[in-house]
N, C-alpha and C positions, 0 to 999 in steps of 0.2 A: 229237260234242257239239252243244250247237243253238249254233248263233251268231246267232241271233236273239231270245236274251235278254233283255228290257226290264229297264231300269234300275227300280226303286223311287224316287218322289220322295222327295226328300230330306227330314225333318221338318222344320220350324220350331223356329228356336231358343229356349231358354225364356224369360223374362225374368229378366234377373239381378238378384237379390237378397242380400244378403245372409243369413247363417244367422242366424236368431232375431228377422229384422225383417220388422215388421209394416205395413203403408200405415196411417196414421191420417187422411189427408186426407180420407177421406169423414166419419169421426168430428167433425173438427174444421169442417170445413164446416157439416155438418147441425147443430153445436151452436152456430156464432157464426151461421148464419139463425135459431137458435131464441129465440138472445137478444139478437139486434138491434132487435125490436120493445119489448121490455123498456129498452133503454137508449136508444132514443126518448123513451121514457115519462120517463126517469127526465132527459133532458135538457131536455124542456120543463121539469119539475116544480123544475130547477136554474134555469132562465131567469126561470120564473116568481115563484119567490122573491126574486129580485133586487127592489131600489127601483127601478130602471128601466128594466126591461121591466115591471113591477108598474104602474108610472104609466103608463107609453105603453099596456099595454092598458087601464089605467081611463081615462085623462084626457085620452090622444092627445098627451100634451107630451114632449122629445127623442126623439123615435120615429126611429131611421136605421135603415139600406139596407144588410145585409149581401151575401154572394153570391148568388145569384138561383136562384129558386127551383126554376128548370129546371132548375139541375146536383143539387137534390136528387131530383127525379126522373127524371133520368140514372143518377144513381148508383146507386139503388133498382134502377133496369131492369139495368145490368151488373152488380151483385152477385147479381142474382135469375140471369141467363143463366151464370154463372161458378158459381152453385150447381148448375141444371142439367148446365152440364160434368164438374162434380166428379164427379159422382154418376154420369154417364152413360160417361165415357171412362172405355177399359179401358189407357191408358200411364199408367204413373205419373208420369211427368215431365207431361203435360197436365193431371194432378189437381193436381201440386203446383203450375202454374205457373197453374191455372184458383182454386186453391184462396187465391193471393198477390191475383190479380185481384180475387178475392170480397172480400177483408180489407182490401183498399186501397179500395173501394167505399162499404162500410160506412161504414170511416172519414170518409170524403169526406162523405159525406152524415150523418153525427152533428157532423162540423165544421160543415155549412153552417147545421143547426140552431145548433149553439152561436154562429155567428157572426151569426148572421140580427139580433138585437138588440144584439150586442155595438158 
């Protein structure tokens, strides 16, 4: 017989999944960048109705100093890189854990809106 037989590399194992479960994190990614720009809109339009942020933009009186405006575009930038993660990595655990990043991002920066005149 030959005894110089090479072995076959061994496959790569699959990811484990569950039966009937589907990854939605790229779904849910792609759909809260889609509506983040919308609920910008819809948080000025909240601020702006106020009596005062209404005065401070017409008349310049109790105008204060929420958090500053770097961390909202910080935030813009790591929620936009945590999108690109989503979308890009092929672990599921890096989508889900890129996908927690993106959503605590958002958030972050629709608070800094809402507190910017609060």
């Amino acid at each position: 017989m030959n005894a110089t037989a090479s072995a076959a590399p061994a496959p790569d194992p699959a990811p484990v999944r569950v039966a009937g479960e589907k990854d939605r994190s790229r779904f849910w990614s792609g759909l809260s960048a889609a509506l983040f720009p919308g609920a910008v809109v819809a948080a000025v339009v909240l601020l702006l109705s106020s009596v005062r942020v209404s005065g401070c933009v017409t008349y310049g009186v109790q105008c204060t100093r929420g958090l500053p405006g770097w961390l909202f575009l910080w935030s813009v930038g790591v929620g936009f890189v945590a999108l690109v993660v989503v979308l890009a990595a092929p672990a599921l655990r890096v989508r889900q854990a890129a996908l927690s990043v993106q959503l605590l991002a958002e958030c972050t920066a629709l608070l800094v809106i809402l507190s910017y005149y609060a």
